[in-house]
C-alpha positions as CSV (number, residue, x, y, z in Angstrom):
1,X,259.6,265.2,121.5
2,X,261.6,268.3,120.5
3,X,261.2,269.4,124.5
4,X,262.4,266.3,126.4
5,X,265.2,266.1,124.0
6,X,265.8,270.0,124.7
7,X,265.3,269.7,128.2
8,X,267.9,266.8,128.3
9,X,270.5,268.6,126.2
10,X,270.3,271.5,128.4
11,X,270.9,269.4,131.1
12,X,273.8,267.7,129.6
13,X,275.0,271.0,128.8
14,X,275.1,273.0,132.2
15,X,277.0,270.2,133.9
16,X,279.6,270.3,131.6
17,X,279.7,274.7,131.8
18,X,278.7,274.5,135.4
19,X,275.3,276.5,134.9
20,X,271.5,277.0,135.8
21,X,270.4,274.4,133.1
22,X,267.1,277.3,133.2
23,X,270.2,279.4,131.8
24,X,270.0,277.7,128.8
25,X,267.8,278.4,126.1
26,X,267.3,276.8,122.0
27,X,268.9,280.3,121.3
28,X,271.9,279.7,123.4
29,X,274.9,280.1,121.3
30,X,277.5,277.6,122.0
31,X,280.3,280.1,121.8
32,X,283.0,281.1,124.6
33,X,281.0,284.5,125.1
34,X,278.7,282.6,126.6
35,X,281.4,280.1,128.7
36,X,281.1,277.8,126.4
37,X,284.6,276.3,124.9
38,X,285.5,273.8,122.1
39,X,286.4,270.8,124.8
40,X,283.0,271.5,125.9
41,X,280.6,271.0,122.9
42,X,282.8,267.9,121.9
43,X,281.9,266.8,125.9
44,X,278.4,267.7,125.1
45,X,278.2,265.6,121.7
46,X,279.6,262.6,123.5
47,X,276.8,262.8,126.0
48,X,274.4,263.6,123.8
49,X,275.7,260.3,121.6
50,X,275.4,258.0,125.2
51,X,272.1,259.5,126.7
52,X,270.1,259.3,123.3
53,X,271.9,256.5,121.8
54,X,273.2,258.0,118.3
55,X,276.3,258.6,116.5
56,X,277.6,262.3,115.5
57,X,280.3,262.9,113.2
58,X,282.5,265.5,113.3
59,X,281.0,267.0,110.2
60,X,277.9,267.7,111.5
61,X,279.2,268.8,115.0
62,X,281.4,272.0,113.3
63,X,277.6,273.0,112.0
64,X,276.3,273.5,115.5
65,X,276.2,276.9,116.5
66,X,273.7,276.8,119.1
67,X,271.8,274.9,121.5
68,X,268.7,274.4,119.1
69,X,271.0,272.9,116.3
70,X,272.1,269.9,118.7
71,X,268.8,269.5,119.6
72,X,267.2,269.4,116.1
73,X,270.2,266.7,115.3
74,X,269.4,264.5,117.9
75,X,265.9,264.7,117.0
76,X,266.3,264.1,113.1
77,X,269.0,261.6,113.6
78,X,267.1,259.2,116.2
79,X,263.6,259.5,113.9
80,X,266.1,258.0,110.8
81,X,266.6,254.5,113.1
C-alpha cells in the first residue's frame, strides 16, 4: 500500500513544484532547497486530504519534513477509519 500511496503523493507533489514526479523520492526533503515552499506543502496536504479522503491538521503537517512522512500519514491515518 505504502507504494501506491507514494506514488500518488509524488504525483500530487510535482504538479504543484512543476517536476519529473521520478524526481521525487521518500527521501525528498520538502524544503525550499529543493523548490519546495511553504504554499506548496499546505497545496500538497489539501490534495493529499481530497485524493485519499482524510483530514490533516495543522499539527501534524509542521512534523513533515519530507516526502516519506506525508506518505507514512496518509497511510496510518486511512488504516484508523
Amino acid at each position: 500500500m505504502t507504494e501506491l500511496i507514494f506514488k500518488k503523493v509524488a504525483e500530487i507533489l510535482s504538479e504543484i513544484i512543476d517536476r519529473d514526479p521520478e524526481d521525487i523520492g521518500l527521501d525528498t526533503a520538502l524544503t525550499t532547497g529543493n523548490g519546495i515552499m511553504a504554499i506548496d506543502v499546505a497545496k500538497l496536504v489539501i490534495e493529499c486530504e481530497k485524493k485519499f479522503k482524510i483530514t490533516i491538521h495543522d499539527e501534524d503537517v509542521h512534523t513533515f519534513t519530507t516526502v516519506n512522512d506525508v506518505v507514512e500519514h496518509v497511510e496510518r491515518t486511512r488504516s484508523e477509519r
